[in-house]
C-alpha positions in Angstrom: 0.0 0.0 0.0 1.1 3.6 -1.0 0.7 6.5 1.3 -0.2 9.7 -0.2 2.9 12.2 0.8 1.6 15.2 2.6 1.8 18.8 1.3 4.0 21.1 3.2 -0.1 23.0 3.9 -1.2 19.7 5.1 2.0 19.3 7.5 1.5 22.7 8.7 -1.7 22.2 9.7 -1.3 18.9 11.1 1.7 20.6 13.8 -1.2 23.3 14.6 -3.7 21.4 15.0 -1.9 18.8 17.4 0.0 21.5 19.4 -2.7 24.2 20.1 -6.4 24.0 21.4 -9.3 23.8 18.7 -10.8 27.1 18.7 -7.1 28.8 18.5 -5.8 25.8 15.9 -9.1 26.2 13.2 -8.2 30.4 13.2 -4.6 29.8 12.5 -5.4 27.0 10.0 -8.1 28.7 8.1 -5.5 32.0 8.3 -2.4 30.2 6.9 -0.5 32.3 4.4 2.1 31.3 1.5 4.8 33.1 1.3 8.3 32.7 -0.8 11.7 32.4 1.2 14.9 33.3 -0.8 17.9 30.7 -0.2 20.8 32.9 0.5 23.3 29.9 2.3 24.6 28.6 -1.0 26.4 31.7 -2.8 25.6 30.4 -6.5 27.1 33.5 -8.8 23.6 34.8 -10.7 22.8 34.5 -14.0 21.3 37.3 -16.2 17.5 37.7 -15.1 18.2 35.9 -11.9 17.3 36.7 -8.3 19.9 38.0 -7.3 21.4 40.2 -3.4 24.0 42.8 -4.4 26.0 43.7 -7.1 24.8 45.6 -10.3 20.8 45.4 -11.0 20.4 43.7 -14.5 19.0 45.0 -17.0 19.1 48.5 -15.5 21.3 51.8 -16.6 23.0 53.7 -13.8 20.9 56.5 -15.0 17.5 54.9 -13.5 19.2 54.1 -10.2 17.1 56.7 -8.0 19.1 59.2 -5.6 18.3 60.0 -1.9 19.8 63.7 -1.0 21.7 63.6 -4.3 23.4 60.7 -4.0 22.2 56.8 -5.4 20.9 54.7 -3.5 22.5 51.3 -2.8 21.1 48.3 -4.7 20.0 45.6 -2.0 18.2 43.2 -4.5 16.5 41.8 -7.7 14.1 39.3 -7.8 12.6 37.9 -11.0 9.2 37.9 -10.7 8.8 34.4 -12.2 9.7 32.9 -8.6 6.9 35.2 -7.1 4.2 32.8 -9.1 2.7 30.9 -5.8 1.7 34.5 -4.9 -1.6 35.6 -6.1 -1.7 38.9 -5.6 2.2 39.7 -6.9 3.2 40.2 -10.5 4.5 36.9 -12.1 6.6 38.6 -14.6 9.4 41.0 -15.0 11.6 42.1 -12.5 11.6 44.0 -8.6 14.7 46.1 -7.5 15.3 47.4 -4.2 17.2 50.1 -3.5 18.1 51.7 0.2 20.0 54.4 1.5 22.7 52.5 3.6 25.4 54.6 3.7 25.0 57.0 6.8 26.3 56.0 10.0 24.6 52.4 12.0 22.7 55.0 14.2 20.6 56.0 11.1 18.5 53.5 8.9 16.6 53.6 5.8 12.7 54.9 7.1 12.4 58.4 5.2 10.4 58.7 2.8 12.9 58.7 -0.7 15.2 56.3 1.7 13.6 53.4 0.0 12.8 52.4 -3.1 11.3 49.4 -4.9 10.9 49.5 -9.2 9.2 47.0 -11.1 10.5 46.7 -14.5 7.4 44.6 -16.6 9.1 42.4 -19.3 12.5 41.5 -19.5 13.1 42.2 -22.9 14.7 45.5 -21.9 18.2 45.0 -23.2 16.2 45.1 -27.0 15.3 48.7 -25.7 19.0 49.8 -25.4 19.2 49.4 -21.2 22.8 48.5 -20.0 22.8 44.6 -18.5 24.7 45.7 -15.2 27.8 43.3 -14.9 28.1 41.2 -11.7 30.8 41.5 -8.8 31.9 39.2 -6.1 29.8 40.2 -3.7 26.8 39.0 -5.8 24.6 36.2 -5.2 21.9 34.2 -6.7 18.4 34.1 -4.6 17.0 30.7 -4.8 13.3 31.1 -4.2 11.4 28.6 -1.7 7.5 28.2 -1.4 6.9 28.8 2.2 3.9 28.9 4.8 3.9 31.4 7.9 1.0 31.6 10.3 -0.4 34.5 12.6 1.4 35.6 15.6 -0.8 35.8 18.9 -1.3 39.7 18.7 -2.3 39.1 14.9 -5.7 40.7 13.8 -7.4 37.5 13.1 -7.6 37.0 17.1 -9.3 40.3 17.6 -12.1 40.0 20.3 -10.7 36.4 21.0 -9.3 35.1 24.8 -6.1 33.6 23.5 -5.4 31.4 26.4 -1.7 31.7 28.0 -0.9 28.1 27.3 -1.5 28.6 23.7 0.1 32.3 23.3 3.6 30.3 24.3 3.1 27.8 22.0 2.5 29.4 19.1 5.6 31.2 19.4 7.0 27.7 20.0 5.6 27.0 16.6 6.8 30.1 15.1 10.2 29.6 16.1 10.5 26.2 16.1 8.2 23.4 14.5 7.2 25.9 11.4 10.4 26.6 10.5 11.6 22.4 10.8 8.9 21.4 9.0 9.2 24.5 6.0 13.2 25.3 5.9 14.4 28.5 7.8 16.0 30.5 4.6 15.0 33.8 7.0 17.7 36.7 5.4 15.0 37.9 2.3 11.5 37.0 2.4 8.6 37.9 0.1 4.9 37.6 0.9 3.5 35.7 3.9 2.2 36.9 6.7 4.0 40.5 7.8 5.6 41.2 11.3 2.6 42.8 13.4 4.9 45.8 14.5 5.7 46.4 10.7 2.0 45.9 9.9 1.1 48.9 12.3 3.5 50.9 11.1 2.7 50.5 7.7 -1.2 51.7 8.6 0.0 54.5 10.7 1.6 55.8 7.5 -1.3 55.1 5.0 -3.5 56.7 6.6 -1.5 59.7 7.2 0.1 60.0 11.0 3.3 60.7 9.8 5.8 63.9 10.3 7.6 66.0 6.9 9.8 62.8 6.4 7.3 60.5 6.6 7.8 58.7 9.3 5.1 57.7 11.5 4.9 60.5 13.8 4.2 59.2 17.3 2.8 62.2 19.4 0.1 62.8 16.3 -0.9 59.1 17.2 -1.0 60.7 21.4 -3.0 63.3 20.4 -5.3 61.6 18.2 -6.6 59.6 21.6 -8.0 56.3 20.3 -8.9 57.6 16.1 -5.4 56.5 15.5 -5.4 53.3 16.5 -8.6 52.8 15.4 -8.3 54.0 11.5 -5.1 51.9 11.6 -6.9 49.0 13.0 -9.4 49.3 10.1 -6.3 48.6 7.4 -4.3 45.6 9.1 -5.4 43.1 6.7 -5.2 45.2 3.7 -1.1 45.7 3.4 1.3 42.8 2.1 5.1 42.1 2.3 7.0 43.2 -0.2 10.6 42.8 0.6 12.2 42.1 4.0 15.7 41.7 4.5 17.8 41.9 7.7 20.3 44.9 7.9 23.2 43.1 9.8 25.7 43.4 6.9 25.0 47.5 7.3 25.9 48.3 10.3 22.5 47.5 12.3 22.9 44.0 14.4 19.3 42.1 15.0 17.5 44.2 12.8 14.9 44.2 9.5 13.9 46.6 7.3 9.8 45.6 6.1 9.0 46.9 3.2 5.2 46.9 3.0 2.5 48.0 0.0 -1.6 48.0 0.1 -3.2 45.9 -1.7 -5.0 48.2 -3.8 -1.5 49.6 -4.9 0.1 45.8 -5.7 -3.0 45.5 -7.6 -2.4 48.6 -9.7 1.3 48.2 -9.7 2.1 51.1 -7.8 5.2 50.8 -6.6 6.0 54.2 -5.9 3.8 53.7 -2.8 5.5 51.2 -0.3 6.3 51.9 3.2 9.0 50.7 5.3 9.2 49.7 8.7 12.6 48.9 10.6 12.5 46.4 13.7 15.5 46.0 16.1 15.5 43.0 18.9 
């Protein structure tokens, strides 16, 4: 007799559903989220049109490279759009850069608005057009893409109005942390999609819907003064924003942190990607 083998969903679910209590187990279960992990361990030199961390982006002149204060930005990342295709929401074709200012000193990090930067160039056909194929360097590596699965953190939205009981709040970070990542592969460095950090989430809705200073940047004592309207127009937007890019920012001078770069829905739909916001997170 031949067992059927079990989808990575199916294991998933199967580690939630045995670990937590019912109630908290069907929420997470009917909540799951695919996301796509990028392989960064095995230092594969890119080909042309490949993922690809650092170096030159392909298929782009220095010309486009946008400018912060004057000065470019530094290229973090490209990723080929093709390896985006589990994601339904995400275009499947062409290619993302991502560009941050990096350059000032580790007590500064990319959150202004113009610090960041994400293009989408929509067929690859470019170098036909006349666009320079940037070369690559030795600090250039391919991104191997890796369907993925996250589920909800106990603060997430989906718990709203819901007693999550102690016993349960540990073990989901146990899951989190632990038996997720076994059972999917912990790639962790760039990640695309998913379910986004909660912190990152907030600040992403504190910014669309407009509590930010000149820069910005979410703007903390508007939020104060606002009493609860804040919170509450912010609360209204959680599940509307997804993940574009997260990478951590060790190599840049900031130890145990992220930069999330987040974009609403209605924008991925539209392919705005002039409108993302970014969110950094320190532990």
């Amino acid at each position: 007799m031949f067992w059927k083998k079990k989808t990575l969903e199916e294991k998933v679910k199967a580690k939630v559903k045995s670990t937590l209590s019912k109630k908290i187990a069907d929420l997470i279960n009917n909540n799951l989220e695919v996301c796509i992990q990028f392989d960064t361990d095995n230092k594969k030199m890119p080909e042309l049109g490949d993922s690809k961390y650092g170096g030159l982006p392909h298929y782009m002149s220095n010309t486009l490279i946008p400018k912060y204060n004057s000065r470019p930005l530094k290229f973090i990342a490209q990723i080929n759009c093709k390896d985006l295709e589990p994601l339904q929401n995400f275009p499947h074709e062409g290619m993302l850069y991502v560009f941050l200012d990096v350059v000032d000193s580790p007590d500064s990090f990319p959150e202004k608005r113009g610090q960041f930067k994400v293009h989408h160039i929509q067929l690859l056909e470019i170098p036909a057009a006349g666009v320079s194929t940037g070369g690559d360097r030795q600090d250039s590596y391919k991104l191997e893409a890796i369907e993925s699965i996250n589920i909800h953190e106990n603060q997430s939205y989906i718990f709203d109005g819901i007693d999550v009981p102690e016993e349960d709040v540990y073990k989901i970070i146990d899951l989190q942390f632990g038996a997720i990542p076994d059972i999917v592969g912990n790639y962790g460095r760039v990640k695309i999609g998913g379910i986004p950090d909660m912190h990152a989430l907030w600040d992403w809705a504190y910014q669309h819907t407009g509590y930010v200073d000149a820069n910005g940047v979410v703007d903390w004592s508007k939020i104060e003064l606002s009493k609860a309207e804040a919170q509450t127009n912010a609360q209204k937007t959680l599940k509307d924003f997804e993940l574009l890019f997260t990478i951590d920012l060790d190599s840049y001078g900031h130890t145990d942190s992220w930069i999330h770069i987040g974009i609403h829905k209605d924008d991925l739909r539209q392919r705005n990607f002039e409108n993302v916001y970014a969110s950094f997170i320190s532990t």
